[in-house]
C-alpha positions as CSV (number, residue, x, y, z in Angstrom):
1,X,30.4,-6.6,-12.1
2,X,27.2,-6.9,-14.1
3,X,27.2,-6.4,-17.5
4,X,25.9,-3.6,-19.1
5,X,23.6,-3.2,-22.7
6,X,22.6,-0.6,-25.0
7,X,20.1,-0.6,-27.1
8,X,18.9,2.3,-29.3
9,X,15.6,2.5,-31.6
10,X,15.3,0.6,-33.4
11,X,16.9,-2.7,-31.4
12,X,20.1,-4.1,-31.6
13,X,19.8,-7.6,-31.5
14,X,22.5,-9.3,-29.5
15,X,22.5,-13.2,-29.2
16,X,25.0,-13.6,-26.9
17,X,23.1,-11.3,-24.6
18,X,19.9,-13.1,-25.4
19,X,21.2,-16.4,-24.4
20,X,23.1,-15.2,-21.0
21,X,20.3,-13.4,-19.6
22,X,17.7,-16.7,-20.9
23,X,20.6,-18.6,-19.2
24,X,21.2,-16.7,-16.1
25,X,17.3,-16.2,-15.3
26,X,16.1,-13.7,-12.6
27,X,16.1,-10.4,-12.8
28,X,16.8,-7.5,-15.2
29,X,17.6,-3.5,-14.2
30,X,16.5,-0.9,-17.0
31,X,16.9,2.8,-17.1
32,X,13.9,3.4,-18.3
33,X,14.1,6.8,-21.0
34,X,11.8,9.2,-21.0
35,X,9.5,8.9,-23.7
36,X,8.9,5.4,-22.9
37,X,5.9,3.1,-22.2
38,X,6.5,0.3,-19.6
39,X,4.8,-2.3,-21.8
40,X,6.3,-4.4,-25.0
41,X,3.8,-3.0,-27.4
42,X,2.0,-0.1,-28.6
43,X,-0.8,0.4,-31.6
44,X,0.6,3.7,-32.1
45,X,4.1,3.1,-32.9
46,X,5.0,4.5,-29.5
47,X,8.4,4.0,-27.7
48,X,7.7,0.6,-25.6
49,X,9.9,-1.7,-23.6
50,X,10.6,-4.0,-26.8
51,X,13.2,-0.8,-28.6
52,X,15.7,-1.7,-25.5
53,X,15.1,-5.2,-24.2
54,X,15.6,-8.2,-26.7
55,X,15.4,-10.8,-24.5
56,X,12.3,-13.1,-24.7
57,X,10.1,-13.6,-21.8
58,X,10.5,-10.9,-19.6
59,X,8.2,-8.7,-17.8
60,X,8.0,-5.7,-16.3
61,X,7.6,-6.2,-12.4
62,X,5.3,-2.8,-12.0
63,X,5.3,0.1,-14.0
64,X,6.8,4.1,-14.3
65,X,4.9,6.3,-16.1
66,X,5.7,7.5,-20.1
67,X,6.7,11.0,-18.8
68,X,8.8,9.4,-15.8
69,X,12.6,8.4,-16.2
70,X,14.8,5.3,-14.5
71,X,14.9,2.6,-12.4
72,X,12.3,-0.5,-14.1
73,X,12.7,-3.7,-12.7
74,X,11.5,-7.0,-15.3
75,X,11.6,-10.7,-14.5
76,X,10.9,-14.0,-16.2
77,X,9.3,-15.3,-12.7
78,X,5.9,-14.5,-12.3
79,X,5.4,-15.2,-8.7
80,X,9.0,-13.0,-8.4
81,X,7.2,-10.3,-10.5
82,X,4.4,-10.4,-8.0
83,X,6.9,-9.7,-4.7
84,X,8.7,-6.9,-6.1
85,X,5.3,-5.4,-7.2
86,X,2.9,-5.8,-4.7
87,X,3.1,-3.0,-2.2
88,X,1.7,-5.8,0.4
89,X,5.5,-6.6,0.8
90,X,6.7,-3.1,1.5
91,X,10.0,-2.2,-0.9
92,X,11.1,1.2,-0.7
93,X,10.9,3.0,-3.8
94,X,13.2,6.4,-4.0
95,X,12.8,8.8,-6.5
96,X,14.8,11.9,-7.7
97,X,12.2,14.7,-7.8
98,X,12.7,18.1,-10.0
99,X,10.0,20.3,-8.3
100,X,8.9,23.6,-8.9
101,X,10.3,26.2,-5.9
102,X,12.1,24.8,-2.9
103,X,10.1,22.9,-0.1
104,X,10.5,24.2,3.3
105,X,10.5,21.8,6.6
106,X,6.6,21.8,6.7
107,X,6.4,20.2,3.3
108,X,9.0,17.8,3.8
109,X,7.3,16.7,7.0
110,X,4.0,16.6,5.3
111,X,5.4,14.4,2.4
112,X,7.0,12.5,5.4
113,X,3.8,11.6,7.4
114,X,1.4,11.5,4.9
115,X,-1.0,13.1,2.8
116,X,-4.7,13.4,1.6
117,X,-5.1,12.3,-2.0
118,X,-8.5,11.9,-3.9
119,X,-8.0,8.2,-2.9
120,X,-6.8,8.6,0.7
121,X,-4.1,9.6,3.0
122,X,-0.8,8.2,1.5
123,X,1.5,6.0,3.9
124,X,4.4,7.5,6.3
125,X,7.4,8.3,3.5
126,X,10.9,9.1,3.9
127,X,11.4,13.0,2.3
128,X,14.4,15.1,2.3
129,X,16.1,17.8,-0.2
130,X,19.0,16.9,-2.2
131,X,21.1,18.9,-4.1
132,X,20.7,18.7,-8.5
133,X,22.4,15.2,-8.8
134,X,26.2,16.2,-10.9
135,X,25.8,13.0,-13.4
136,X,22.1,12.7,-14.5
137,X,21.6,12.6,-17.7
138,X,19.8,15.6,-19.6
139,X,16.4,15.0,-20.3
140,X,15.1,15.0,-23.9
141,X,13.0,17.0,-24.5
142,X,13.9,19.1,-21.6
143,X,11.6,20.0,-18.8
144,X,9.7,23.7,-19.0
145,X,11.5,26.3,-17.2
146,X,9.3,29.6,-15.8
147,X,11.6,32.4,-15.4
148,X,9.9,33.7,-12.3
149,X,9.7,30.4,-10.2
150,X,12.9,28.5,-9.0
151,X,12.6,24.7,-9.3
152,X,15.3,22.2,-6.7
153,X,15.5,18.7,-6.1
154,X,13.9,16.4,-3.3
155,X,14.7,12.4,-2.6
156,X,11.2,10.9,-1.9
157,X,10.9,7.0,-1.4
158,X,7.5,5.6,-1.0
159,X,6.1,1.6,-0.3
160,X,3.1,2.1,-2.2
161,X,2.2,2.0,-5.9
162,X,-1.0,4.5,-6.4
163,X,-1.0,5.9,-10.0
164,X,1.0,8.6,-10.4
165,X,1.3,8.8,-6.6
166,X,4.5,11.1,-6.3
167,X,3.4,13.4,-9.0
168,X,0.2,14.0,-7.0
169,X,2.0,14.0,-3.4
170,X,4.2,16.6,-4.2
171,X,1.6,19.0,-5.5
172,X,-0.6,18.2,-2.7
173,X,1.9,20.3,-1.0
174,X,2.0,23.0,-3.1
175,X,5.7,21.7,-5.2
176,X,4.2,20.3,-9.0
177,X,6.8,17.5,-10.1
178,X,8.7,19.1,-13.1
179,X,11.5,16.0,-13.4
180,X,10.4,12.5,-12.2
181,X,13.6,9.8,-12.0
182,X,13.2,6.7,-10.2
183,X,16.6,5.6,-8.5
184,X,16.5,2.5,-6.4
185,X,13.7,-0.3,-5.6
186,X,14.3,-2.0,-2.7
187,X,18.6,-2.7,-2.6
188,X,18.6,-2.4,-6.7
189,X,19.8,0.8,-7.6
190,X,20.5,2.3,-10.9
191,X,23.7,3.3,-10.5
192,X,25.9,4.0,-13.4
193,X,22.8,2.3,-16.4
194,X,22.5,5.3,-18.8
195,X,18.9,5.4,-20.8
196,X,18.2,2.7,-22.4
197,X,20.7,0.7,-20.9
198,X,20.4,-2.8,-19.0
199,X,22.0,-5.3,-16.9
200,X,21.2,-8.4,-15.6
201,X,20.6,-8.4,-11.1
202,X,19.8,-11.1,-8.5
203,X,17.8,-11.1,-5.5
204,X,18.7,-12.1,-2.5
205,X,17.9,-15.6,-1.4
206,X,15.8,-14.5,1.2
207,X,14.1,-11.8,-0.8
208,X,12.9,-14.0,-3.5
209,X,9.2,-16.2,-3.3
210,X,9.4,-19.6,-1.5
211,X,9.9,-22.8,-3.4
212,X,6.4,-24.7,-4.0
213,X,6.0,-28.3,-4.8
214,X,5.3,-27.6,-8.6
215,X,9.0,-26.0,-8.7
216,X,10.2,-29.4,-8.1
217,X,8.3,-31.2,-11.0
């Protein structure tokens, strides 16, 4: 079983988790708080990557949103950084989505098969309702409630990386994203990470970027 580390603002600095994951290499899974910038630093004092990971040299392998929750993926490889990034290699990306009122079949099949955006039809997605997930964490500060409209929960995964893509998918179909929470990239799931919480993960052999002749000087 992976380890698992906390971290709270400000940092805890651990060296014995510092030197496994320098050690170990590869890949690190972060849940991601709300709140939070996917970057290392910030000129205005803003919660960034650096309040939760202390280990040196790793990189965020795309990006989630400030005002999005979960699943971010960071590597010390920069050719493995590229793979799991670029949306030329086709990883499924699933998010837990709080929407306002309850999508019937049509929306779901629009989500599904596409939709117009300002910069183009998105690609075919996979789109279904879920029920309110029993162990997710509460959200600080809490989403906005309106008394008169009921919200529910759809699982969207998507292969592409547009900015703010699922935020603007689902109110293309008339649901506006209330609760954003990534859950899985490719196999890599979040699982039982609470915010702010890490562990180290490993790639497949066959997932990872081939071997070039400089890896062998």
């Amino acid at each position: 079983m992976n380890a698992r580390h906390t971290h709270r603002r400000p940092p805890v600095r651990r060296a014995a988790a510092r030197e496994t994951a320098a050690a170990t290499g590869g890949l690190i899974a972060l849940n991601k708080p709300y709140g939070t910038l996917c970057q290392f630093t910030d000129a205005d004092s803003r919660s960034t990557l650096a309040d939760f990971i202390d280990v040196r040299g790793y990189y965020p392998a795309g990006r989630l949103d400030r005002d999005s929750e979960g699943l971010v993926l960071l590597t010390d490889d920069g050719r493995l950084q590229q793979r799991i990034a670029d949306p030329r290699f086709k990883r499924w990306k699933t998010y837990w989505v709080q929407v306002e009122g309850i999508p019937d079949d049509d929306a779901l099949r629009r989500l599904a098969q596409g939709v117009s955006l300002a910069d183009g039809m998105t690609l075919p997605a996979r789109a279904a309702r879920m029920d309110e997930p029993p162990d997710l964490w509460p959200r600080d500060p809490p989403i906005r409630y309106r008394a008169h409209i009921p919200s529910s929960w759809i699982s969207l995964s998507i292969r592409e990386g547009r900015n703010r893509q699922v935020r603007r998918m689902t109110a293309a179909v008339g649901h506006p994203t209330l609760r954003l929470v990534r859950w899985s990239i490719g196999d890599i799931q979040l699982n039982d990470l609470k915010p702010g919480e890490w562990r180290q993960e490993h790639l497949p052999e066959n997932d990872r970027p081939p071997l070039t002749s400089k890896d062998h000087q």
